[in-house]
C-alpha positions as CSV (number, residue, x, y, z in Angstrom):
1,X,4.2,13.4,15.5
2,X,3.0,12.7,11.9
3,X,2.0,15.5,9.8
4,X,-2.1,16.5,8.8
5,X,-1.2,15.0,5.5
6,X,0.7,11.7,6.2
7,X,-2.5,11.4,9.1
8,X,-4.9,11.5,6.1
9,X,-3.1,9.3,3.8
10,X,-2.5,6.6,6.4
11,X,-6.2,6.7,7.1
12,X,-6.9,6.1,3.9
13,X,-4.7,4.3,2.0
14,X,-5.9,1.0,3.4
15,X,-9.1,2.1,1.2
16,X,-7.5,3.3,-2.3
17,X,-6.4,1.1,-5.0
18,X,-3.3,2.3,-6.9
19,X,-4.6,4.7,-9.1
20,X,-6.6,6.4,-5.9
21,X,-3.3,6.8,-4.2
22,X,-1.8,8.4,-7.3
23,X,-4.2,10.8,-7.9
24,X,-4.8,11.9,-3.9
25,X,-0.9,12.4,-3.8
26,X,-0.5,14.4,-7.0
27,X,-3.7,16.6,-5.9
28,X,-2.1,17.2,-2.8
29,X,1.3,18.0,-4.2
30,X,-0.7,20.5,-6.9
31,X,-2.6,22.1,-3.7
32,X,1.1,22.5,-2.1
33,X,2.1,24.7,-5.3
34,X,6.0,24.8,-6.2
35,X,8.0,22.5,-4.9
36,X,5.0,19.9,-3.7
37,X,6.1,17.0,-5.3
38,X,9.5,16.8,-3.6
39,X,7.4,18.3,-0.4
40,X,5.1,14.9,-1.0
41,X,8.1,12.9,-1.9
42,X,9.9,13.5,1.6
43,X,6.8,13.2,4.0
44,X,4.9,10.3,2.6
45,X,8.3,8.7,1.0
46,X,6.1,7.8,-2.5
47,X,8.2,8.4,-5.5
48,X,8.3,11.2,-7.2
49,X,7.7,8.8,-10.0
50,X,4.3,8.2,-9.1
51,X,3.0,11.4,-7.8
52,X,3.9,12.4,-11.5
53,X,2.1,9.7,-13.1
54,X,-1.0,11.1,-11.0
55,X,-0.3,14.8,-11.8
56,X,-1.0,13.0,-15.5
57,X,-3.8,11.3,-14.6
58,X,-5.3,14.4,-13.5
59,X,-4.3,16.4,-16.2
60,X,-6.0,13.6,-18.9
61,X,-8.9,11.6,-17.0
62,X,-9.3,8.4,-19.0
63,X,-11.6,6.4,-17.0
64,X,-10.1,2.6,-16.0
65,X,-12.2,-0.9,-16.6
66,X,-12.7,-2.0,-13.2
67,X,-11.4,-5.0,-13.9
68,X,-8.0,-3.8,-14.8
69,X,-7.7,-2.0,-11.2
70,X,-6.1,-4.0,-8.5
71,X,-7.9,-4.1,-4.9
72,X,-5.7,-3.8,-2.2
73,X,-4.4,-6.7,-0.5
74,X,-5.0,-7.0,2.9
75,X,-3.3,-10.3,3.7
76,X,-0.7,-10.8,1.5
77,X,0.0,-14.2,0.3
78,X,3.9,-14.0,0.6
79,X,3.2,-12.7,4.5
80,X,4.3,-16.2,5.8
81,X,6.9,-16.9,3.8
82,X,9.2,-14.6,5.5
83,X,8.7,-16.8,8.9
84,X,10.5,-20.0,10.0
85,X,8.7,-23.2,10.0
86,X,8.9,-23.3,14.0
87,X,7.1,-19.3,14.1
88,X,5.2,-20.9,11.4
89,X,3.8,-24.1,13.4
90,X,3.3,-21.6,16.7
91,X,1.2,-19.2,14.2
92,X,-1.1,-22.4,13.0
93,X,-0.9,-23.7,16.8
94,X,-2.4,-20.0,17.9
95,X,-5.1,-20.8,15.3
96,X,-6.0,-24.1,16.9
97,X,-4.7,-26.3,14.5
98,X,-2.7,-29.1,15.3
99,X,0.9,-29.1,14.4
100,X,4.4,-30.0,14.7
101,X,7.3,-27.9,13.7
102,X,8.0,-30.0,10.7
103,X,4.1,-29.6,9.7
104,X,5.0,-26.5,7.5
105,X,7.4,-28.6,5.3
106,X,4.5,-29.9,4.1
107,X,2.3,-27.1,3.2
């Protein structure tokens, strides 16, 4: 069973952009006291690289331009690459398109 915390940040991760996730997993590991980034490090598997970029960020707030923050992706566009062209013609097929296996070739 998954732990309170790795609940909570699985809930909301799909929500956060990057800077979000930093600065919920450095609070967390500065809530855990000694040792919480490693503790963070080990149950959420984030590196301790960027929970201490987020103990930063919450040691010097500098407010971000929106337009510099990335929104998470939620269909990424390298998500079919990684499938065959005969997965990728059933995919396109269980859309209702019309296709051959060879279709993806020419995509």
């Amino acid at each position: 069973m998954d732990s309170p915390l790795k609940q909570r940040y699985d809930q909301l991760s799909p929500y956060l952009n990057e800077r979000q996730k930093r600065l919920f997993v450095a609070t967390e590991a500065l809530v855990y006291g000694c040792g919480g980034i490693a503790w963070i490090e080990r149950e959420l598997g984030i590196s301790h690289k960027v929970i201490q970029a987020g103990t930063r960020d919450l040691q010097d707030p500098e407010p971000l331009d929106s337009a510099r923050i990335r929104k998470p992706d939620t269909d990424p566009p390298l998500r079919w690459t990684f499938k065959g062209t005969r997965k990728l013609a059933e995919a396109l097929r269980d859309m209702g398109h019309a296709t051959s296996s060879c279709s993806p070739f020419t995509l």
